[in-house]
N, C-alpha and C positions, 0 to 999 in steps of 0.2 A: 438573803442568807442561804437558803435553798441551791441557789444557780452557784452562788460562790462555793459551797460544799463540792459540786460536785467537778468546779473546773479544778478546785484542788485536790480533789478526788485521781481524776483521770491525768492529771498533774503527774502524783505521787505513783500511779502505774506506771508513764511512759519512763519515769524517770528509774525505777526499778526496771523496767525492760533493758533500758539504755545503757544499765549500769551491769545487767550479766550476759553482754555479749562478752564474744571472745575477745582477749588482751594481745591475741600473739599477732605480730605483724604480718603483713606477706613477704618479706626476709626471712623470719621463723619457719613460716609455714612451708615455703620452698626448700631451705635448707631438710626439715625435718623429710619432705619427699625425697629430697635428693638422696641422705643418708641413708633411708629407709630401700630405695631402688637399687645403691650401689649396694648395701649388705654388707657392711664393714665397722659393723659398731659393737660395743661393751655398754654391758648395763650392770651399775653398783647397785644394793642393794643395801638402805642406810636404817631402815626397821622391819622386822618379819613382825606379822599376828597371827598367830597360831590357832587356828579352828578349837581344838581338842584340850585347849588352856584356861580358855573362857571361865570351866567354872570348878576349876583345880585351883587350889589352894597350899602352901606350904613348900612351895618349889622356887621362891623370889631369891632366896640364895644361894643358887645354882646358875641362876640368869647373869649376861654380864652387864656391867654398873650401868645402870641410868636404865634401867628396864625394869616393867612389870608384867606380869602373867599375859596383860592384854596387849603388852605393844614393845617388845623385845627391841633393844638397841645392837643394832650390826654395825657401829662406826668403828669401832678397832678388830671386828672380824674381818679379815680377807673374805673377797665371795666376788664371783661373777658370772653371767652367762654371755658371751661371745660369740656372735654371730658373722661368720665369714663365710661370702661367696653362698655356696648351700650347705657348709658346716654349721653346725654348733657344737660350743663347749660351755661346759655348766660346772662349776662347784660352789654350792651351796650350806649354808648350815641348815641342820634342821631341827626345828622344835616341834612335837607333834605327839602323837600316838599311833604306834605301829599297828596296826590291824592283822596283818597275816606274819611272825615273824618265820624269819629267813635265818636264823643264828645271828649269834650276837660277834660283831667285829668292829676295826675302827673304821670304817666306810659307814658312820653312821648321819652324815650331810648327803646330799642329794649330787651326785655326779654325772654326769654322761661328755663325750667327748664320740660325735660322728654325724653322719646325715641322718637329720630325723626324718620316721619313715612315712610322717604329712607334715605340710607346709600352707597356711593360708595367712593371707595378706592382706587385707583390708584397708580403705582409706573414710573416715566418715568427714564430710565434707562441713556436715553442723558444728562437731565439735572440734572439726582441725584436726584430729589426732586419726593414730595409729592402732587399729586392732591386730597384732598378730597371734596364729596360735600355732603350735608343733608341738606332734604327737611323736614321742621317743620311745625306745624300748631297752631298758636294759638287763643285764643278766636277771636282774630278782624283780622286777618290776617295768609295769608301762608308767608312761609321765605323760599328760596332759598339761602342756604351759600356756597359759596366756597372759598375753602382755602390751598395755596398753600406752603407745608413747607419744608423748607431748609436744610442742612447739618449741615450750618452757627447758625442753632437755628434760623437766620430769618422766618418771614411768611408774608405772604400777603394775605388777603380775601375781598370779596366783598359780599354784603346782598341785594338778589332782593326781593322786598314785592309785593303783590299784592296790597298795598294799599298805598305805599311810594316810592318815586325816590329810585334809586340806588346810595348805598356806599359805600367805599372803603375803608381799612383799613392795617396800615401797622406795623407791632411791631416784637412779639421774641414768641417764646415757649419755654416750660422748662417741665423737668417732674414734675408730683404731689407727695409731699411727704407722 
């Protein structure tokens, strides 16, 4: 009884092992290098989570439809960050809390349009994906992005400001035609 526990023991690990290696093929994974090397892609962003909303209350009808304080739905916002050659261009929504304000206008999403002023590029071989990060600077604020893209076409990034909480965003990329 003893022997049988444990071959179905070490059974039920390998098969757990087995089971959260990576999905993406090596078609995936090539393509996603190749996009990544050439520098010619769009990334949507199809839910923000806003650091500073966590534990704010009374602002749910404000948000737009299918969103809560913890996980904002961006499917009928326009939004994108565009990465060409060694440009970027960014417009973003933002939900957040201002930390330093700058006066109030309608530039109130996250914008930038030029070469950010770092560039790093990472490729992590365990999980197949993409770390990149660029450091921007614009009139009223610096931006720290990072952005972490998939095989899957998923991505994930996050925007640190010197002047704003931290946000999170979760969507797709695609190449630019």
């Amino acid at each position: 009884m003893f022997i049988n526990f444990r071959i179905l023991f070490f059974f039920a690990i390998g098969l757990l092992f087995y089971n959260c290696k990576s999905t993406a093929s090596i078609a995936e994974i090539e393509n996603l290098k190749r996009v990544v090397n050439e520098t010619n892609f769009e990334i949507t962003a199809n839910s923000a989570t806003p650091v500073a909303f966590a534990n704010t209350r009374g602002l749910e009808n404000l948000l737009p439809p299918g969103s809560n304080v913890a996980n904002i739905n961006l499917g009928s916002i326009q939004n994108y960050i565009k990465i060409k050659k060694d440009s970027l261009m960014m417009d973003l929504p933002y939900y957040g809390e201002l930390q330093i304000v700058s006066g109030y206008n309608s530039e109130a999403g996250l914008k930038f349009e030029g070469i950010p002023s770092n560039a790093i590029i990472t490729f992590n071989p365990k999980k197949n994906n993409y770390s990149l990060m660029y450091e921007v600077k614009t009139k009223n604020e610096n931006l720290k992005i990072l952005i972490s893209m998939y095989a899957s076409k998923r991505c994930s990034f996050s925007i640190n400001s010197s002047s704003r909480t931290t946000i999170s965003y979760d969507g797709f990329w695609k190449v630019i035609e």
